[in-house]
C-alpha positions as CSV (number, residue, x, y, z in Angstrom):
1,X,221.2,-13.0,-76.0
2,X,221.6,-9.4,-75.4
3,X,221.4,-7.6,-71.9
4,X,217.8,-6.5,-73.1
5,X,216.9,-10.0,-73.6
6,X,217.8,-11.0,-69.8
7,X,216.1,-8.4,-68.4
8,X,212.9,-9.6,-70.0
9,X,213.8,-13.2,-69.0
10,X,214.5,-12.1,-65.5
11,X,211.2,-10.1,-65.3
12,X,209.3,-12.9,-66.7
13,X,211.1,-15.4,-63.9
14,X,209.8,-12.5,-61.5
15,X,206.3,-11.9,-62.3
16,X,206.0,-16.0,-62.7
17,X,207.0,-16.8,-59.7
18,X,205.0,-14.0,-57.5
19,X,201.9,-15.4,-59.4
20,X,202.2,-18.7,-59.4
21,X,202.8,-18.3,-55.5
22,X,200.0,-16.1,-54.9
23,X,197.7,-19.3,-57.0
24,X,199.4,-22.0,-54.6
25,X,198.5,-19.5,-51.5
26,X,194.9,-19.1,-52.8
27,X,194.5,-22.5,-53.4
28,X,195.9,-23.5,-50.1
29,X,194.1,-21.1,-48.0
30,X,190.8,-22.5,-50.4
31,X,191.9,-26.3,-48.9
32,X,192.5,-25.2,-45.6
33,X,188.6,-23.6,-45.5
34,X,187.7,-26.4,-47.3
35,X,189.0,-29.1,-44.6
36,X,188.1,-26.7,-41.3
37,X,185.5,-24.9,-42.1
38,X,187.1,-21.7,-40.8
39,X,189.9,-19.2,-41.9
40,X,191.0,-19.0,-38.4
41,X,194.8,-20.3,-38.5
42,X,195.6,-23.3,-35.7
43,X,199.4,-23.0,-35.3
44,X,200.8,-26.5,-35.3
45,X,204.1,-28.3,-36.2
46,X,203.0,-29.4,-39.3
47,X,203.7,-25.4,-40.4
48,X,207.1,-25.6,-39.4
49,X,210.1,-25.8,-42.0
50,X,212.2,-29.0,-40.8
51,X,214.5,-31.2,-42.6
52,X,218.4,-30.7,-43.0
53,X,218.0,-28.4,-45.3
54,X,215.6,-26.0,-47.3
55,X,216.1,-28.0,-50.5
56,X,215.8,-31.3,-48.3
57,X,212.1,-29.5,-46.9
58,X,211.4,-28.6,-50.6
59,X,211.9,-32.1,-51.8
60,X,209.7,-33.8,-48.6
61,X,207.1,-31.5,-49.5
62,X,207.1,-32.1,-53.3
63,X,207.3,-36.0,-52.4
64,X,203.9,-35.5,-49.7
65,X,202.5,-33.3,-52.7
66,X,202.8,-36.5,-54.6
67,X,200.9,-38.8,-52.6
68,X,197.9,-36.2,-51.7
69,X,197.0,-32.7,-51.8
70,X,196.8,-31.0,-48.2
71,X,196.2,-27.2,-47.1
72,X,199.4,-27.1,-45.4
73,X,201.8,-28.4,-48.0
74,X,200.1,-26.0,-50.7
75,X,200.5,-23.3,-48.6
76,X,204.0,-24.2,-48.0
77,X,204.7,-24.4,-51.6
78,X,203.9,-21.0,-52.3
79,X,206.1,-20.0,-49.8
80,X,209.1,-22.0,-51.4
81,X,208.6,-20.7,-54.8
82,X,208.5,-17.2,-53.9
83,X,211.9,-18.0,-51.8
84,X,213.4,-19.7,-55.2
85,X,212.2,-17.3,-57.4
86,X,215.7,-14.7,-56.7
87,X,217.2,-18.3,-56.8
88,X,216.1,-18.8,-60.2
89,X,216.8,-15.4,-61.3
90,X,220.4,-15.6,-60.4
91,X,221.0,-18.6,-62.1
92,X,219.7,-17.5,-65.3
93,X,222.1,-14.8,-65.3
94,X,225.2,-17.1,-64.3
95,X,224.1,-18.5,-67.3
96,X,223.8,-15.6,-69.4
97,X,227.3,-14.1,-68.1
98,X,228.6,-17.5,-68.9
99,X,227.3,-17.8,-72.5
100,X,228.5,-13.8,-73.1
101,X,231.9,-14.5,-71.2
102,X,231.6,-12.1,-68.9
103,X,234.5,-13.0,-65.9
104,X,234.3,-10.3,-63.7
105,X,230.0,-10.4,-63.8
106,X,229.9,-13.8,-64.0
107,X,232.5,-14.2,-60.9
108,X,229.7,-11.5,-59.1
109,X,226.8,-13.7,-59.5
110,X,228.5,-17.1,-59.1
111,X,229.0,-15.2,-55.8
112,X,226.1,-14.2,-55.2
113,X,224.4,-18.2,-56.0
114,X,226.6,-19.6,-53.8
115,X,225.8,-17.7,-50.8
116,X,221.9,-18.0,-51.5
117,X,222.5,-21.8,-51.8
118,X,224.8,-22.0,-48.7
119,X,222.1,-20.3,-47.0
120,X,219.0,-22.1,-48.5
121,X,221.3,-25.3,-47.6
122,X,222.3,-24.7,-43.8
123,X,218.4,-23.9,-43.0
């Protein structure tokens, strides 16, 4: 794959995950006036991010996604796929530093992942 190649990957990654956040806020905020009647936000607990972890939050919320479709867990899915999208991107190009045998890139972004996981992972 040449270095052209990625970027077009990488910018595909980007514009797919802006937009297909943007459809799970829309559709949220579409369920949310749906199920209240009003666009006026209620600030509860059932907005906050809990779990051990982001990726333990993402999987609970995937899992309730499973069993039925609410406003809040929607919304909230939007919100984690715009925060993995850099995620994403990164990997993809630990992978294409990898395949080309890049050390001293590949070192930089195995960098890089690790500290976005460490800090998806402690929050």
């Amino acid at each position: 794959m040449s270095e052209e190649k990625l970027e077009e990957v990488i910018s595909w990654i980007l514009m797919g995950g802006v937009v297909l956040s943007g459809i799970l806020e829309a559709w949220g905020i579409f369920l949310y006036r749906q199920t209240t009647g009003s666009l006026a936000l209620a600030y509860t607990p059932a907005w906050r991010l809990s779990g051990d972890s982001f990726f333990a939050y993402l999987l609970r919320l995937v899992r309730d996604l499973g069993s039925g479709t609410d406003h809040v867990s929607v919304m909230a899915l939007g919100i984690a796929v715009l925060m993995l999208t850099p995620y994403l991107r990164v990997a993809v190009a630990v992978i294409y530093y990898a395949l080309r045998r890049d050390g001293r890139y590949l070192a930089i972004t195995l960098f890089v992942l690790g500290v976005l996981t460490w800090s998806l992972a402690a929050h």
